[in-house]
N, C-alpha and C positions, 0 to 999 in steps of 0.2 A: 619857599613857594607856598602861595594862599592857594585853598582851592574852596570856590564854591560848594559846599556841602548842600544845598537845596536848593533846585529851580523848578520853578511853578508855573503852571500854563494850564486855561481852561477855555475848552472849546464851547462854543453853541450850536447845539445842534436842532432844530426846530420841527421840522416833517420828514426828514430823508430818513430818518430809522423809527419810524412807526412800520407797524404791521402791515398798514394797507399800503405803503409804500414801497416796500421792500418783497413782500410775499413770501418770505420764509419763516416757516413753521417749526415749530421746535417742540418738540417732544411733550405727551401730555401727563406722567409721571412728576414731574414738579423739576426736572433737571432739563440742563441748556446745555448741546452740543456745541461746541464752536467749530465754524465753518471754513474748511481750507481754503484761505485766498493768498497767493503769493504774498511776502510784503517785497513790495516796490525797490526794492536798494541792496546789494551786494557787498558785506562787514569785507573792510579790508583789512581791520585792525582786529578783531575779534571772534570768535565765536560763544553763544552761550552753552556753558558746560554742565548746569544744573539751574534749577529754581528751588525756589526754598521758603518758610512762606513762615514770617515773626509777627503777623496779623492780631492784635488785641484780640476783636470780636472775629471767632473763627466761622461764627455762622455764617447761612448762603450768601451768596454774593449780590441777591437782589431780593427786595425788601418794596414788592410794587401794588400799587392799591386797587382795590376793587369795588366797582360801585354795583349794591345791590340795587333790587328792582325797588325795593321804596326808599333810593335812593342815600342808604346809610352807604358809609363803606366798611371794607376790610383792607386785610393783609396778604397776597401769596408771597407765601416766602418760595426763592426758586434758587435752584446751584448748580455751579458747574458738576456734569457727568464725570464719574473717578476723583472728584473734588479738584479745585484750583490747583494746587502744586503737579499736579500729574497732567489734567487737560492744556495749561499750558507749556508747558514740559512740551509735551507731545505735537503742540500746536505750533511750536518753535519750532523742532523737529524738521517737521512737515513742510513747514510754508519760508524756513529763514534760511539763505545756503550757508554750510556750513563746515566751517576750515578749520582740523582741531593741528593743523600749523600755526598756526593765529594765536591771541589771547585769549587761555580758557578765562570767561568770565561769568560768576553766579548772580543771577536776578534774587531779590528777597523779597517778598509782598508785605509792607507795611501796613500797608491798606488798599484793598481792594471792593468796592460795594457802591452798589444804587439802592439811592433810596428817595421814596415819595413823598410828598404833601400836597394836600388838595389847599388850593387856592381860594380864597375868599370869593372868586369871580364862577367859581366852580370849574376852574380850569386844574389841569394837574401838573405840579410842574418837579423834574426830576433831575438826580446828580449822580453822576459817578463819580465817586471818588479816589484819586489813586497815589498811591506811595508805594512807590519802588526805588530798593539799593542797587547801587552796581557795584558787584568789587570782584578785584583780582584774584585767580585760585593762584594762590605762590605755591614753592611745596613745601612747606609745614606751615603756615597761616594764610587765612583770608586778607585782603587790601583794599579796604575801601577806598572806593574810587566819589563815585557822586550819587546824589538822591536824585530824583525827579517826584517833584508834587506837582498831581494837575489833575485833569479831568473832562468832563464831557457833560453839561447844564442841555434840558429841554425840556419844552412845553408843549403840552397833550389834552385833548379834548377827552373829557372821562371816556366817550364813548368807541376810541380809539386806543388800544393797546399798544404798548409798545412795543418794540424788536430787544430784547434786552439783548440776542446774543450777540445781534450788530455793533449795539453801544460797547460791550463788553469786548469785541474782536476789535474795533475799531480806536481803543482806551489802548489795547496790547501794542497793537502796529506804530500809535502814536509814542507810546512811551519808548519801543525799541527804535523808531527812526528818530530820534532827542537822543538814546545814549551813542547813538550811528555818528550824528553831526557833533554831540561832544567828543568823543573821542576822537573822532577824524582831525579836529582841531587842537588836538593836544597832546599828538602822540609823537609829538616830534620836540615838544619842549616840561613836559612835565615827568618831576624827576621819578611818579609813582610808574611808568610807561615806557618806564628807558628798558630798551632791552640788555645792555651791556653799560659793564664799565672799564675807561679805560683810564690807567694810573697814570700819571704822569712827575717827573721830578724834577726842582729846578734849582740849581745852584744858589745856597745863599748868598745872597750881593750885600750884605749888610757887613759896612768897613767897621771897623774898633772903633767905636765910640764909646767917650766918658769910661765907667767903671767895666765896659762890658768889652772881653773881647774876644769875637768870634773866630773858629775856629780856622784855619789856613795855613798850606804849607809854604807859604809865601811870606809867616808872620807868624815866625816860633817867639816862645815866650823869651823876656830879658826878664832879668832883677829887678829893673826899673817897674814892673807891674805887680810885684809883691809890695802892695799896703797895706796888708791885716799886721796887728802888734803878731810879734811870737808867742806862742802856747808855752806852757809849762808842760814840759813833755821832753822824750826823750829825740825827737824827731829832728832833723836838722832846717827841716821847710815843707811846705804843703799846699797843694791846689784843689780843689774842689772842680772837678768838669763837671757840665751838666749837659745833658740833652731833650731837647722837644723839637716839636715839626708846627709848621705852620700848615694850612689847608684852607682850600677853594675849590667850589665844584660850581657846576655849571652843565646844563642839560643842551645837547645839541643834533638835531639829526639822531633821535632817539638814543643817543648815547651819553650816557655822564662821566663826564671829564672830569679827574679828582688832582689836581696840582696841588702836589707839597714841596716844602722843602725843607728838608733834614737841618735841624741848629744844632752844634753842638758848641759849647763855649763855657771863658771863667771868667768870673767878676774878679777884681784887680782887690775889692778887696775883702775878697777870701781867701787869697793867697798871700802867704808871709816864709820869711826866713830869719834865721839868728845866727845859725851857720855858717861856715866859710863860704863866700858865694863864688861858687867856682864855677867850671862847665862843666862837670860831671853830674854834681847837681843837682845844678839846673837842668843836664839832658835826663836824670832820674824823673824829675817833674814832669818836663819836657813829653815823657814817653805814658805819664796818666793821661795829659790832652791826647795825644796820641789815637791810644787803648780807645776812649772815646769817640772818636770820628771813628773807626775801624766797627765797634758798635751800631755804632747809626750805620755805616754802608751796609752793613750786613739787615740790619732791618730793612732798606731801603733794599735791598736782592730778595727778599725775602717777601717783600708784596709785590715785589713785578714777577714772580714766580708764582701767583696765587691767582686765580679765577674769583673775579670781587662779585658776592651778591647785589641784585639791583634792590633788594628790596632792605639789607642790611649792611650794605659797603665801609659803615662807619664800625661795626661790630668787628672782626678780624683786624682793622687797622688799631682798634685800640688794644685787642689783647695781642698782637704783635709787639705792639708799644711797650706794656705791662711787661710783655717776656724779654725786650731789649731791656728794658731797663735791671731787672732780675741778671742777666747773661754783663751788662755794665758792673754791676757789685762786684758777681763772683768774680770776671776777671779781672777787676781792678789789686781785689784780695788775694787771688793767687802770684798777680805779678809781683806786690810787695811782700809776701812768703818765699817768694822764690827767689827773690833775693835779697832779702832781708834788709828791706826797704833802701837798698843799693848800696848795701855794704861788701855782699855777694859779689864780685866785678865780673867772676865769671858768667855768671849766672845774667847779672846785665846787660854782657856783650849779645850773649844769644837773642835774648828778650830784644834788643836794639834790633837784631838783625832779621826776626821773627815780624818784627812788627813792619818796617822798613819792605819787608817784603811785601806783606800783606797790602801795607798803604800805595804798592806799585801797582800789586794786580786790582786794584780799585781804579787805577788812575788818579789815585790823589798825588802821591808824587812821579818823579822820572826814575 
């Protein structure tokens, strides 16, 4: 799944947040209060659980010019009161409602700042500009979610001030009703959003084809599928099982759906004999594919017995994997120790009946 990592939107704003328009006053120390106004919309998906602020230029947030009486200009540099990470912190707070049932989610200030230029016309014309992350608090890393770049452009007669803390509350409100409408439309099908996962297994359907043949109790091995030459060895024949999983997810109704299905199977030709080809054997072989599927179900009880993170679902199924295949050796090794590669007959029958057992309470066989 693709995810837009940055969308950009810039407002114009022309007279409605000058000074004389608005009539709120703000603080004559060089700091901007920002002014409680509800925002407009109720996070169904979210709440924000921190701000945090990776700002290049940490300086104030407005950067607005000043024209002297003979007409040169300046600079007031002007900031938020307790500094940005805190006044809006606190301005979320205040004006955003807030459900910490929800998605904790941390805002980051990439860029936050207005800044001026006088106009050739002697007009003054100015920009907010704004960058902000959104990502998810998991519990032991952060999840980026989406950027928002945009902003807030207007034009001012020098001898009109502007409202910077309007621009600046109105920059916030904007940017938090943009991650409101993403999220709303993406929490039902993106896999960073899912809140659960749930496992799912499904029978390999894949019949014996060519050299390959998959595993089935409907479809024990014959002699006829030993085509490797014989080894110089002391063995009288041999299979090689192998096991992997196939896998497909799919995000639905906030949930990810993980379909596997368990392969275990021998190539026809990695298995050989030179030996009397009898039925004993061949059930001595017989009982390595065996051992194998009984592997895999056991991996396979072993993730529907596990609570899968949303944000790492792939993590736990591979080191499952890793430790089936680990628990595949050893028992392959103790079976042919134990009976001494089925020269043991006692030791066979049990192992026969051991296993047999096992592959019932699986339901692999009757």
């Amino acid at each position: 799944m693709s995810i837009n990592p940055s969308i950009g939107l810039m407002f114009s704003i022309v007279s409605i947040l000058l000074c004389g328009a608005s009539g709120i006053k703000q603080k004559t120390d060089g700091t901007i209060v920002l002014r409680d106004e509800k925002i407009n919309f109720t996070p169904r998906e979210f709440y924000i659980a921190d701000v945090a602020d990776e700002r290049k230029d940490r300086g104030p947030v407005a950067d607005l010019i000043i024209t002297k009486p003979d007409h040169s200009i300046a600079f007031k540099k002007l900031d938020l009161k307790d500094g940005p990470v805190k006044s809006i912190r606190q301005f979320i707070i205040r004006n955003l409602h807030r459900d910490t049932s929800l998605r904790p989610v941390v805002v980051t200030l990439k860029e936050f700042k207005i800044t001026e230029t006088k106009q050739p016309n002697g007009q003054i014309s100015g920009r907010l500009g704004i960058v902000f992350s959104f990502s998810l608090q998991a519990s032991y890393r952060s999840i980026h979610l989406v950027d928002y770049t945009g902003g807030i452009r207007y034009v001012r007669q020098e001898n009109i001030p502007v409202d910077a803390e309007a621009i600046l509350r109105q920059g916030i409100e904007g940017t938090l009703d943009f991650f409101n409408t993403w999220i709303n439309s993406n929490s039902e099908t993106n896999t960073l959003l899912a809140k659960a996962v749930k496992l799912r297994f499904t029978d390999n359907n894949e019949t014996p084809e060519g050299d390959t043949i998959y595993y089935s109790a409907k479809r024990p091995l014959t002699w006829a599928d030993f085509k490797d030459r014989p080894r110089d060895n002391h063995f009288e024949a041999e299979i090689i099982p192998v096991m992997g999983y196939t896998e497909q997810n799919r995000v639905a109704n906030g949930i990810i759906y993980v379909d596997m299905a368990i392969k275990v199977s021998v190539a026809k030709s990695d298995c050989w004999v030179k030996g009397e080809k009898d039925d004993y054997v061949l059930n001595h072989e017989q009982r390595h594919f065996d051992i194998e599927k009984i592997v895999g179900e056991r991996y396979k009880k072993k993730l529907l017995s596990m609570k899968l993170p949303t944000d790492n679902f792939y993590g736990p199924i591979n080191v499952e994997y890793l430790e089936a295949l680990r628990n595949a050796t050893s028992m392959q090794k103790q079976y042919d120790a134990e009976t001494r590669h089925g020269e043991d007959r006692l030791a066979q029958a049990q192992w026969n009946e051991e296993i047999d057992k096992e592959l019932r309470e699986f339901g692999v066989k009757k």
